[in-house]
C-alpha positions as CSV (number, residue, x, y, z in Angstrom):
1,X,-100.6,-131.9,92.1
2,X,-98.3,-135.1,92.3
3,X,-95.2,-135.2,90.3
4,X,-93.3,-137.7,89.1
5,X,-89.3,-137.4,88.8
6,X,-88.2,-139.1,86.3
7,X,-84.1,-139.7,86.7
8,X,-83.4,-142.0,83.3
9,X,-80.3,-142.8,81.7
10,X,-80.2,-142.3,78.4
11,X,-77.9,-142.9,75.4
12,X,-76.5,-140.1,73.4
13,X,-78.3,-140.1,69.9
14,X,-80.4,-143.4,70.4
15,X,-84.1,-141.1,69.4
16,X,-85.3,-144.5,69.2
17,X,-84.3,-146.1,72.4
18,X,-84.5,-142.7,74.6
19,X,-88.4,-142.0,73.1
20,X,-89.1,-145.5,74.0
21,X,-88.1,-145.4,77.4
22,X,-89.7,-142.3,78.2
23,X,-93.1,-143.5,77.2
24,X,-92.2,-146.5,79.3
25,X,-91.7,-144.5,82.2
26,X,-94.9,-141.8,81.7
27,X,-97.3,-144.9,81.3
28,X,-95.6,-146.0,85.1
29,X,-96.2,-142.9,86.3
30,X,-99.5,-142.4,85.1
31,X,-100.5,-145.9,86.3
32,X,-99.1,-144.5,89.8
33,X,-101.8,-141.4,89.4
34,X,-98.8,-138.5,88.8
35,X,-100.5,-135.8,86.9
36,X,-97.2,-134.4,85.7
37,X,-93.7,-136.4,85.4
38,X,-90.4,-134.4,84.6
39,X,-87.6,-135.7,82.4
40,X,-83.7,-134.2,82.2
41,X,-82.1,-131.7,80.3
42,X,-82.1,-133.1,76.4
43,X,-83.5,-136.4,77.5
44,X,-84.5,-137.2,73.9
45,X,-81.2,-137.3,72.4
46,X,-79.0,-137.7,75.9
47,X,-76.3,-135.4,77.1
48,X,-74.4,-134.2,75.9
49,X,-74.8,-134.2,72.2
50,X,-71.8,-133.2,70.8
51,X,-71.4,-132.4,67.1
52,X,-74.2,-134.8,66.6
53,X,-76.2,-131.7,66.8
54,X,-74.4,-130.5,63.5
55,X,-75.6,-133.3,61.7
56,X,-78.2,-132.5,58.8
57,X,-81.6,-133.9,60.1
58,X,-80.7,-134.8,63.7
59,X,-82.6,-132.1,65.3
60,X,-85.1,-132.2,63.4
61,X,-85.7,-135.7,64.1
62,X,-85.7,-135.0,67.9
63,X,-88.7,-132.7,66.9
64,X,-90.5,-135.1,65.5
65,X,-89.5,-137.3,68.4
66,X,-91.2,-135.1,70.7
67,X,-94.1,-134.3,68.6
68,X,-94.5,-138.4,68.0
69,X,-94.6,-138.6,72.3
70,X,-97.2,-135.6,72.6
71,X,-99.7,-137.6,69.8
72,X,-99.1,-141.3,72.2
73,X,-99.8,-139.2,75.1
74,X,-104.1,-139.7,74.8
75,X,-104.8,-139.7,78.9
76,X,-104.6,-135.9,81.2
77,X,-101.1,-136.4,82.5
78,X,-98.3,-133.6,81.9
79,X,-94.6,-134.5,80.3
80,X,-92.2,-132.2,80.6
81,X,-89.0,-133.0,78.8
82,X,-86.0,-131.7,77.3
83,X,-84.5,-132.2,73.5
84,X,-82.7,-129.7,71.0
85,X,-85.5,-127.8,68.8
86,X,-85.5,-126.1,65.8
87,X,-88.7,-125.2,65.7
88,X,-89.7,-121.3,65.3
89,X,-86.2,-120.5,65.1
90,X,-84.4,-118.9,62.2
91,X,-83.0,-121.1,59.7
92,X,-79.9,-123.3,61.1
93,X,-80.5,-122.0,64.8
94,X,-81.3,-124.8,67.5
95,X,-82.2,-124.3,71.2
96,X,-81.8,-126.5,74.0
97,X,-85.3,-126.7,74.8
98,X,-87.9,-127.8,77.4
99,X,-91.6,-128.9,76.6
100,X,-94.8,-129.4,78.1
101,X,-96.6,-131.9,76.6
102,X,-100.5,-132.2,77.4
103,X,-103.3,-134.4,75.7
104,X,-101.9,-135.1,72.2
105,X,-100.1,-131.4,71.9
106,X,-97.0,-129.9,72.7
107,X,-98.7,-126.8,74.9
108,X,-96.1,-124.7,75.8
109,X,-92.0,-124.6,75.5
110,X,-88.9,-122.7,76.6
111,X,-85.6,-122.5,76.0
112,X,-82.2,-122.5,78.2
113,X,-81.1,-118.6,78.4
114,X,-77.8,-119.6,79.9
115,X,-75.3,-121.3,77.8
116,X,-71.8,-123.0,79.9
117,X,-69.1,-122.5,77.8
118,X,-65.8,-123.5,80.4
119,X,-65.1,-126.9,81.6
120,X,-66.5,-129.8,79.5
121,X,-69.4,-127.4,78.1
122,X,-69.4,-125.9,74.9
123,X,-73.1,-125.0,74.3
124,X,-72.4,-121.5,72.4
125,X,-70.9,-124.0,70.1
126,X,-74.8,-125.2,68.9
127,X,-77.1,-123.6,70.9
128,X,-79.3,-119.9,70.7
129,X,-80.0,-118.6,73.9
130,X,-83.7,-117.6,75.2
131,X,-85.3,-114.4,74.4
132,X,-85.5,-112.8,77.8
133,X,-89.2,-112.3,76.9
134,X,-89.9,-115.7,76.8
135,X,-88.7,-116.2,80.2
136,X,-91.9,-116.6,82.1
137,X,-93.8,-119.3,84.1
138,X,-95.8,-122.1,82.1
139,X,-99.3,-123.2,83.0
140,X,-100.8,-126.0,84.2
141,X,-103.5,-127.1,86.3
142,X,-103.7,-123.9,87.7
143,X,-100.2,-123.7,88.7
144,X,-97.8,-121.5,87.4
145,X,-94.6,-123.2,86.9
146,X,-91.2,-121.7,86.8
147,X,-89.5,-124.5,84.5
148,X,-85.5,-123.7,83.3
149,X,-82.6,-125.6,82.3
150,X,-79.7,-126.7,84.3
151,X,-77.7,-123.7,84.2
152,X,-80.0,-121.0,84.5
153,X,-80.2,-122.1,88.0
154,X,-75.9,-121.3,88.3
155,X,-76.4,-117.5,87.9
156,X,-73.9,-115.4,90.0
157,X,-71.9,-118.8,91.0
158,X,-68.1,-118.1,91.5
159,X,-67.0,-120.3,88.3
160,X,-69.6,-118.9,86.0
161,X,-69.5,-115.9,84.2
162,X,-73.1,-114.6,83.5
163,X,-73.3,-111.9,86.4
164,X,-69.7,-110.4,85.3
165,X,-70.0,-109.6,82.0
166,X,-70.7,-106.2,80.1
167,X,-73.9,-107.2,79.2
168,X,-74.7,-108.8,82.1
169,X,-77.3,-111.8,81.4
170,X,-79.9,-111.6,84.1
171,X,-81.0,-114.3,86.3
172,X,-83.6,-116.8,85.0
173,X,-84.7,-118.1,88.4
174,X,-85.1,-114.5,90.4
175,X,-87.3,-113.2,87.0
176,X,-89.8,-116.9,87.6
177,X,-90.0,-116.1,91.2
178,X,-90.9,-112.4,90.6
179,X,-93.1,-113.4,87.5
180,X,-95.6,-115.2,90.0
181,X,-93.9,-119.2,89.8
182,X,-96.1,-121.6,92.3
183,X,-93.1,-124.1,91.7
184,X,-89.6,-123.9,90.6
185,X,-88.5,-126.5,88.2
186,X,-84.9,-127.4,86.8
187,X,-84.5,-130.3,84.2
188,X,-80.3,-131.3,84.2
189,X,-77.8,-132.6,83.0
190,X,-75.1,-131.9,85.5
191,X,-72.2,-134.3,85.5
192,X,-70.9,-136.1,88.3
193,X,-67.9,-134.2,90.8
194,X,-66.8,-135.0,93.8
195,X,-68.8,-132.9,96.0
196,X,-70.9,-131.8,93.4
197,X,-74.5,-133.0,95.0
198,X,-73.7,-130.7,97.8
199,X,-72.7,-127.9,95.9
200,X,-76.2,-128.3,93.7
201,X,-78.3,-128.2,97.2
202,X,-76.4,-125.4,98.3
203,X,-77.2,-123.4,95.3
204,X,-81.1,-125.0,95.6
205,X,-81.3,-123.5,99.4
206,X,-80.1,-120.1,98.1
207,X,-83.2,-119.6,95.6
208,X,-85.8,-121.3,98.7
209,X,-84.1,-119.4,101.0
210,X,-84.3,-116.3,98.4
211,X,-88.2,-117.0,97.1
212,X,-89.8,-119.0,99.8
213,X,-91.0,-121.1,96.7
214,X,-90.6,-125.4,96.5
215,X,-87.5,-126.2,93.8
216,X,-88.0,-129.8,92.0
217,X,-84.5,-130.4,90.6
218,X,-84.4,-133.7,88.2
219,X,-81.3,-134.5,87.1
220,X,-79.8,-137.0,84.5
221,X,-77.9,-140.3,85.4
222,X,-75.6,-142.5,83.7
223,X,-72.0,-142.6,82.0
224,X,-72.0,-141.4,78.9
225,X,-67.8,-141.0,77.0
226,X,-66.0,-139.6,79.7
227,X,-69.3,-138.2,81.8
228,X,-70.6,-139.6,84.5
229,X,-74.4,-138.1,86.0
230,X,-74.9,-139.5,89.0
231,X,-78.6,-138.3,89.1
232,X,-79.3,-137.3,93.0
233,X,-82.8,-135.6,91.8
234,X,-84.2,-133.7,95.0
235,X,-87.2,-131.9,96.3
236,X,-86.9,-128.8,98.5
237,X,-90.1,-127.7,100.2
238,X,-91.4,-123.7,100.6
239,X,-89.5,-124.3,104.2
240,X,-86.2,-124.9,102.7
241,X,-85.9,-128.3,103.6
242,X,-85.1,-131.5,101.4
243,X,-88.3,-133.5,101.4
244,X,-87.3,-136.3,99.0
245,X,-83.6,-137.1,97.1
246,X,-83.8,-139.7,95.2
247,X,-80.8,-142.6,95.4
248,X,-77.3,-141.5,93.3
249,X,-75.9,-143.4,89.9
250,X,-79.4,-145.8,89.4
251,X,-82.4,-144.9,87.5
252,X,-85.4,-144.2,89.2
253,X,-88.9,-142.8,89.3
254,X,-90.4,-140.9,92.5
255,X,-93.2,-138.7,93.2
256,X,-93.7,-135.2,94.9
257,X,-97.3,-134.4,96.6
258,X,-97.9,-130.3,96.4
259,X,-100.7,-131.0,98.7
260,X,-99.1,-133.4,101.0
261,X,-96.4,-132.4,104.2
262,X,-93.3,-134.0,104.1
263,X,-90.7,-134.8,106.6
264,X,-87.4,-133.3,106.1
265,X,-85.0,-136.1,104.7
266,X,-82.5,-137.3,106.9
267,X,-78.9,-135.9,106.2
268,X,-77.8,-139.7,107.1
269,X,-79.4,-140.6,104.1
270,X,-78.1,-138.1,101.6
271,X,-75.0,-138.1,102.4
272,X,-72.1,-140.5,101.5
273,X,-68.1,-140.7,102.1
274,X,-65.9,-139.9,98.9
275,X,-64.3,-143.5,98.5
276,X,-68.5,-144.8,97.7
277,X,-69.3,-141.8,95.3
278,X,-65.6,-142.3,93.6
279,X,-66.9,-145.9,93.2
280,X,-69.5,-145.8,92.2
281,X,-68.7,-143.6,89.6
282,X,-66.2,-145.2,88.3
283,X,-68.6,-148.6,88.6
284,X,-71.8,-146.9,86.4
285,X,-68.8,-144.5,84.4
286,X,-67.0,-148.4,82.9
287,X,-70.3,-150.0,82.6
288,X,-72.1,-147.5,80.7
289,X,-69.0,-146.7,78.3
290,X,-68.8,-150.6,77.2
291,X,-72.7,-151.1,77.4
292,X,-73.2,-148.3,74.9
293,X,-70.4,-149.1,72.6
294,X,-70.9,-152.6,72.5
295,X,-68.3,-154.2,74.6
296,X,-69.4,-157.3,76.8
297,X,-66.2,-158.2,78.0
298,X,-62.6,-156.3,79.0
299,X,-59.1,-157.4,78.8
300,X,-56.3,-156.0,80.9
301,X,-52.9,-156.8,82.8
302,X,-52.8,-157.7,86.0
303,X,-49.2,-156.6,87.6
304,X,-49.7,-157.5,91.4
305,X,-50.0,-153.6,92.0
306,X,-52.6,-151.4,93.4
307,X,-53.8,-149.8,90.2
308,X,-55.1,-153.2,88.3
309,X,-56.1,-154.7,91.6
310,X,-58.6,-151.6,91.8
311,X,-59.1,-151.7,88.3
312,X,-60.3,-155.5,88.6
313,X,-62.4,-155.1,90.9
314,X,-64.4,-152.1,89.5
315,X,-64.5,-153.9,86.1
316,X,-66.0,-157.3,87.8
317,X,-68.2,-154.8,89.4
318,X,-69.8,-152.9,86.5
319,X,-70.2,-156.1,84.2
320,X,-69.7,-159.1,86.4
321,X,-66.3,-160.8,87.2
322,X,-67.3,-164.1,84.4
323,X,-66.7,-160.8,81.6
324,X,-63.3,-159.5,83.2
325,X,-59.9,-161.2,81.6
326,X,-56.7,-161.1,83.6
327,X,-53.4,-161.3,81.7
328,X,-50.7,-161.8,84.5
329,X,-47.4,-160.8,82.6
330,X,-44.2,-161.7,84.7
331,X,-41.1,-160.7,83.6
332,X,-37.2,-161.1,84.9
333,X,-37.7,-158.8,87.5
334,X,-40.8,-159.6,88.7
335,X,-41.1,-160.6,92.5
336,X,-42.9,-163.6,93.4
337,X,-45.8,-161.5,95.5
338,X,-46.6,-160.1,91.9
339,X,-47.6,-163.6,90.9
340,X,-49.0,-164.9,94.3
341,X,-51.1,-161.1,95.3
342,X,-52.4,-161.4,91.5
343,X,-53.7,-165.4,92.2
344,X,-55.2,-164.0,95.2
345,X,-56.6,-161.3,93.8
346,X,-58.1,-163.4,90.9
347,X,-59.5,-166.3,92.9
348,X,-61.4,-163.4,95.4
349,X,-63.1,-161.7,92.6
350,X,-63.8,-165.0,90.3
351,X,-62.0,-163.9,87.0
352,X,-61.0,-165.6,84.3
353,X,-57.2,-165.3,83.9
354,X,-54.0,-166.6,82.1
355,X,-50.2,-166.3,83.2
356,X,-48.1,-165.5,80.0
357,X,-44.3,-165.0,81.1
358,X,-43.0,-161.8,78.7
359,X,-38.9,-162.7,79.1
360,X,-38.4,-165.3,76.3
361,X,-39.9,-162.0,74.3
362,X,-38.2,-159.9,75.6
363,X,-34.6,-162.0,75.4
364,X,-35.8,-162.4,71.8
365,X,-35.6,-158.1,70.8
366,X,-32.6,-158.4,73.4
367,X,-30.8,-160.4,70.6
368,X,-31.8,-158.4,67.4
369,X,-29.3,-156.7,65.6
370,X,-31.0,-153.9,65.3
371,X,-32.4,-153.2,68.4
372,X,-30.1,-155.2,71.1
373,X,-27.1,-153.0,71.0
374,X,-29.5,-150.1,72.6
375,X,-30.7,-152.6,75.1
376,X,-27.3,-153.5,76.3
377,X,-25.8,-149.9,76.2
378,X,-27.9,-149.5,79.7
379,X,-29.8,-153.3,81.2
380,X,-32.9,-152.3,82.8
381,X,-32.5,-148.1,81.5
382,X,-35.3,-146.6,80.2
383,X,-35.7,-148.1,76.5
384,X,-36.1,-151.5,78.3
385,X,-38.2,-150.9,81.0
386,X,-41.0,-149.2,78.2
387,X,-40.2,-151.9,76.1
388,X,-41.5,-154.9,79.0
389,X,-44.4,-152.2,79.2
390,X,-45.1,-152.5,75.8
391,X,-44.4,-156.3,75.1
392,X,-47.1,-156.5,78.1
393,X,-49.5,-154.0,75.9
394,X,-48.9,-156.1,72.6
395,X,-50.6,-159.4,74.8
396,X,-53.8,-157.1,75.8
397,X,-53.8,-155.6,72.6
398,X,-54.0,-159.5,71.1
399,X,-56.4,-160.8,72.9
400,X,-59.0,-157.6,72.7
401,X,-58.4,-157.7,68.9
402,X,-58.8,-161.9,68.9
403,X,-61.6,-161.9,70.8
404,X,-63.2,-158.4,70.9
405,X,-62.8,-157.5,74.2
406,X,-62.2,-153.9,75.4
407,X,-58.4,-152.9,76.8
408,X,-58.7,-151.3,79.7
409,X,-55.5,-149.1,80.7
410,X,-55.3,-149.1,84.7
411,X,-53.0,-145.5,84.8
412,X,-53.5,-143.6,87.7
413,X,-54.2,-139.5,87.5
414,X,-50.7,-139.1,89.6
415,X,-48.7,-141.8,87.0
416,X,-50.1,-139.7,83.8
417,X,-49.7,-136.3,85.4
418,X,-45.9,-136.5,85.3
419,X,-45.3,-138.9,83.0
420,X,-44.5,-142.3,84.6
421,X,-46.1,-144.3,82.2
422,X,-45.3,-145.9,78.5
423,X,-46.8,-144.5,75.4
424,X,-48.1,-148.2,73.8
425,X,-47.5,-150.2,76.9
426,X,-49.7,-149.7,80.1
427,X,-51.2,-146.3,78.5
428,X,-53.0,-149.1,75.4
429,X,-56.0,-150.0,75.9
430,X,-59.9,-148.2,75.2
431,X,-61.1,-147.0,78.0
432,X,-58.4,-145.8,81.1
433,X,-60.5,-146.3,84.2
434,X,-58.7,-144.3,86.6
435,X,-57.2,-141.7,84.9
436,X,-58.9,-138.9,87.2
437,X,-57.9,-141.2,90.4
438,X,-55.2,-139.5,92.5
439,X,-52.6,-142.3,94.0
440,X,-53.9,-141.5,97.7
441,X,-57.5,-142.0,96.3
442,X,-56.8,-145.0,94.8
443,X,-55.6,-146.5,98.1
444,X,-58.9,-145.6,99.5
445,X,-61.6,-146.9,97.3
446,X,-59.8,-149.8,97.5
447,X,-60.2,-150.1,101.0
448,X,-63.5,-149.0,100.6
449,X,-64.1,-152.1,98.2
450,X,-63.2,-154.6,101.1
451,X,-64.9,-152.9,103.3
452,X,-68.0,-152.9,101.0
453,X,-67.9,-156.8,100.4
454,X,-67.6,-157.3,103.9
455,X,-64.7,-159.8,103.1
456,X,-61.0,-159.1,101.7
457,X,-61.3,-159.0,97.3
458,X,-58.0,-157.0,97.6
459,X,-55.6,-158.5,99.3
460,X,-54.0,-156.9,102.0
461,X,-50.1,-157.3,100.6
462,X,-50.9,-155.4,97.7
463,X,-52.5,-152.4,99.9
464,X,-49.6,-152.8,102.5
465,X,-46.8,-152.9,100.2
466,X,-44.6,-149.8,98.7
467,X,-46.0,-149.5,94.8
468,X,-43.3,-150.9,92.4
469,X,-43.9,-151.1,88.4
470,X,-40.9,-153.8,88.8
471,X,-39.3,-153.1,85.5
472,X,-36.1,-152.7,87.0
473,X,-34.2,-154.9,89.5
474,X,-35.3,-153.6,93.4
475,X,-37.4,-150.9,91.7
476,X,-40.1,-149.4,93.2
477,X,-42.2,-145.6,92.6
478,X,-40.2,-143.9,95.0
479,X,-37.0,-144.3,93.4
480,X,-38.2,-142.0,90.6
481,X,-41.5,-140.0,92.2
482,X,-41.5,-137.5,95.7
483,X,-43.1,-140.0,98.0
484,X,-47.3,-139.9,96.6
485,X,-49.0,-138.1,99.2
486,X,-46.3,-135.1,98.5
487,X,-47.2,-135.5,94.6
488,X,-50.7,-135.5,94.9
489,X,-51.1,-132.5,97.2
490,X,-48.8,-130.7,94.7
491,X,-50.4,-132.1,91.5
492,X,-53.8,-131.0,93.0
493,X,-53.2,-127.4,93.4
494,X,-51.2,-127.4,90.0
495,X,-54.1,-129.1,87.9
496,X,-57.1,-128.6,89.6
497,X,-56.9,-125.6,91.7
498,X,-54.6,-123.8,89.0
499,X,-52.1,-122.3,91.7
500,X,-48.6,-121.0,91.0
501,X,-45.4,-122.4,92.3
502,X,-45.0,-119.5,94.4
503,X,-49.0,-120.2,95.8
504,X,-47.4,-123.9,96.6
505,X,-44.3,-123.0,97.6
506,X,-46.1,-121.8,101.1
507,X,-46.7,-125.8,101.6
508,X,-44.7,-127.7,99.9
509,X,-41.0,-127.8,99.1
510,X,-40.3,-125.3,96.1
511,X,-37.3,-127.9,94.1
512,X,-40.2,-130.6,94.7
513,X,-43.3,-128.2,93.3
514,X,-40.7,-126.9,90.3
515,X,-40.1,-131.0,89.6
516,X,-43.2,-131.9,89.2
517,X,-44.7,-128.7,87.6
518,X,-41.8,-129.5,84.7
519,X,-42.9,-132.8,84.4
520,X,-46.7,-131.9,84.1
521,X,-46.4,-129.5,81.2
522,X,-43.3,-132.2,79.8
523,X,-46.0,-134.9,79.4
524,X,-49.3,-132.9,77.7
525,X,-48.1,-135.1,74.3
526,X,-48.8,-138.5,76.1
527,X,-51.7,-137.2,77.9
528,X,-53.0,-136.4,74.5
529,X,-52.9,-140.1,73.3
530,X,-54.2,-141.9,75.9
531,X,-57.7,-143.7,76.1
532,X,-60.8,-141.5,77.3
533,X,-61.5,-141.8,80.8
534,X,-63.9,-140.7,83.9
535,X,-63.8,-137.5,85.0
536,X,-64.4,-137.2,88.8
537,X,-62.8,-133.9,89.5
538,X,-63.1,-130.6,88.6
539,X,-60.1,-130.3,86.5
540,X,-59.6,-134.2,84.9
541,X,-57.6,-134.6,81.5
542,X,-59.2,-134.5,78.8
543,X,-62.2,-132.2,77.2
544,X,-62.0,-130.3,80.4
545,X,-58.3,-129.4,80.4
546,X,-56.9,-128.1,76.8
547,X,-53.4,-127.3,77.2
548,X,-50.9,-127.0,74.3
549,X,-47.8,-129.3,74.0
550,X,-45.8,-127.3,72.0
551,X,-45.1,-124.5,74.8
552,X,-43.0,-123.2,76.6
553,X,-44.3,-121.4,80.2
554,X,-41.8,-121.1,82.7
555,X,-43.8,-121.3,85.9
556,X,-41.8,-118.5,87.5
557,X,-41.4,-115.4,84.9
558,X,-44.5,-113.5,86.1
């Protein structure tokens, strides 16, 4: 049997759109003599839903979605795709469901038994899980196919819970293998981590390894809110090896030969460093958000610093540098390298930029009655440095309203963590592109981005030079943060490995861990108003991380 993988990028609720591009896709693979192609997890209505699903009608027009695709479907090749169903359900009970759709009919269907609810999932929030009598293999042309969804493929991994419960849920993919399944086949909609592809093969080799029985894992691709899926669809043969893995963060359509012997695929080729998957992630992440919600163009302020230099560059990356507009903002204590690294920067990546000078602004709230006196109890304190930040916010803010063009906040996930950044200044904006970007991290994908052109786009003063947000005379981070590679080490094991202070205090200095760990849980209120973002990491703010602001944990009672 040849298959065809089908690894689309579809929006979330665009029936319309996704239907047509699915047809589009099985009339290519039919032309390229597949007799069965396989879509993602809920590729009618794109993933992840959301309350959408609540919506009176929605499902039941991705029903008739499907059954519209079975009736266009006149020649003998198989479709297997996922949507949200309804159908044979009691009343106001949906599934997220996979069918098989065969010569004008839907022929057989299944539904997902295991339902994530952690992390960014919440899919006991809409969804009925499977009747375990339902879990069996599907037929067709004489091979028996063990088809599930996503996570029934996760059983008994560490961060899940169906193996440890007191009902324990069994394990979908051990009762297709023991049911008689010819092939193993997993439709996704697993969202882009650092690390994540590897972790997916390793749990792929376990069930080969387990069953002796190929695995065909098709996965979805594209940004969509503050999800990226990078795709990396794979093939593992009855041997255990990878026999085809289709390219990361591009649609594509490939084929799989259950008569034919394939090579093992080079690990050269699968692999890839963690500054290119952080880029391009953050590349497809920006483009898809503004492509889906309308945006041609972004707006954002260019300081001279690391943060919008990277920023920049992934922008004139995802939508072309002719659609990225640079605001250089100088104020009183801006150095001249701001002005001159920013020009650089600018004239490397072909933007379109202005320089608009903030201080006869800022002079001007300087002299009001109202507000000067503050000002001039403490020159360059606090109130004045967040208001330059948000003086500098107002000029995006005017030009995305004039001209419609998306703010993009350039905040990095170290800045936000603890605080050191201005509600309504650099934290405005739509969309904050490297809010899940550790400092250190951000150093390297820049580096990477030279290194990827081949030529300098960054300029080497504003990688070389110690990170200032020049708000302050002879200001720069360190004045007010532990130096970054000390914060981010600390910030990782507070947020995203969920350690204690004692756990750190084996590392790291404990008056250092106890600063920042105050500062973290000080800041949850401006964390809570600031754009949506990418996440990249297995703990990144936002859906994934609900913390209350009004509490009061002291890291070191218990």
């Amino acid at each position: 049997m040849k298959i065809a993988l089908a690894q689309l990028n579809p929006t979330v609720g665009d029936l319309r759109g996704n239907c047509e591009r699915i047809l589009e896709v099985i009339h290519q693979a039919e032309q390229a003599g597949a007799d069965l192609v396989l879509f993602s997890e809920l590729a009618v209505c794109g993933y992840p839903p959301k309350d959408i699903l609540l919506r009176e009608g929605f499902v039941e027009a991705c029903d008739r979605g499907v059954e519209r695709l079975s009736r266009q479907i006149k020649s003998k090749i198989g479709v297997i795709l996922g949507h949200p169903t309804g159908r044979d359900l009691p009343a106001g009970r949906i599934a997220n469901a996979a069918s098989l759709l065969h010569q004008g009919k839907i022929v057989s269907r299944i539904h997902k038994l295991l339902l994530p609810t952690y992390d960014v999932f919440d899919e006991h929030r809409y969804f009925r899980r499977a009747d375990l009598s339902s879990i069996q293999p599907i037929l067709f042309q004489g091979l028996k196919l063990g088809l599930h969804i996503c996570e029934d493929a996760w059983w008994g991994q560490p961060d899940t819970f169906y193996h440890n419960q007191p009902v324990e849920l069994p394990d979908p993919v051990k009762m297709l293998a023991e049911a008689g399944s010819d092939l193993l086949i997993n439709i996704s909609a697993s969202p882009f981590e650092i690390d994540k592809r590897e972790q997916r093969h390793e749990i792929v080799h376990s069930h080969v390894e387990r069953y002796a029985i190929p695995y065909l894992f098709v996965n979805q691709v594209g940004g969509n809110d503050d999800l990226v899926f990078d795709g990396h669809s794979f093939v593992t043969d009855g041997n255990n090896q990878i026999v085809l893995q289709i390219p990361g963060f591009q649609e594509d359509l490939n084929y799989y030969d259950t008569e034919k012997s394939l090579d093992p695929v080079p690990m050269e080729t699968v692999e890839s460093s963690r500054e290119s998957q952080l880029f391009q992630a953050l590349v497809l992440g920006l483009r898809d958000y503004m492509q889906k919600c309308g945006f041609t163009d972004c707006v954002l302020g260019l300081s001279g610093g690391i943060d919008s230099a990277l920023a920049c560059a992934i922008a004139a990356e995802a939508i072309g540098p002719e659609r990225v507009h640079a605001l250089l903002l100088p104020s009183r204590y801006s150095s001249k390298h701001s002005i001159s690294d920013s020009l650089e920067l600018v004239k490397n990546l072909g933007l379109d930029y202005e320089i608009i000078p903030i201080d006869e602004v800022h002079r001007a709230y300087e002299n009001l009655p109202v507000i000067g006196d503050d000002l001039h109890l403490q020159p360059a304190g606090l109130p004045d440095q967040n208001l330059q930040a948000r003086i500098r916010g107002a000029n995006v803010m005017v030009r995305s309203n004039q001209h419609g063009w998306m703010a993009l906040a350039t905040g990095n996930k170290s800045e936000l963590a603890v605080g050191y950044c201005t509600l309504y200044g650099d934290m405005a904006g739509g969309f904050a592109v490297l809010c899940d970007v550790f400092k250190r991290d951000v150093y390297l994908v820049s580096r990477y981005v030279n290194q990827r052109a081949g030529r300098i786009l960054i300029p080497e003063n504003i990688l070389e030079k110690p990170p200032s947000a020049e708000l302050a005379p002879n200001q720069l981070d360190q004045d007010s943060l532990p130096p970054y590679d000390l914060l981010d080490g600390i910030l990782k094991g507070l947020i995203e490995d969920e350690l204690s202070i004692k756990s750190l205090s084996e590392k790291y200095p404990i008056e250092t861990i106890r600063w920042v760990a105050n500062k973290l849980d000080q800041n949850e209120f401006k964390r809570r108003q600031m754009p949506p973002g990418i996440k990249l990491s297995s703990r990144a703010f936002g859906s994934g991380r609900r913390m209350p602001m009004a509490a009061r944990f002291q890291w070191e009672d218990f």
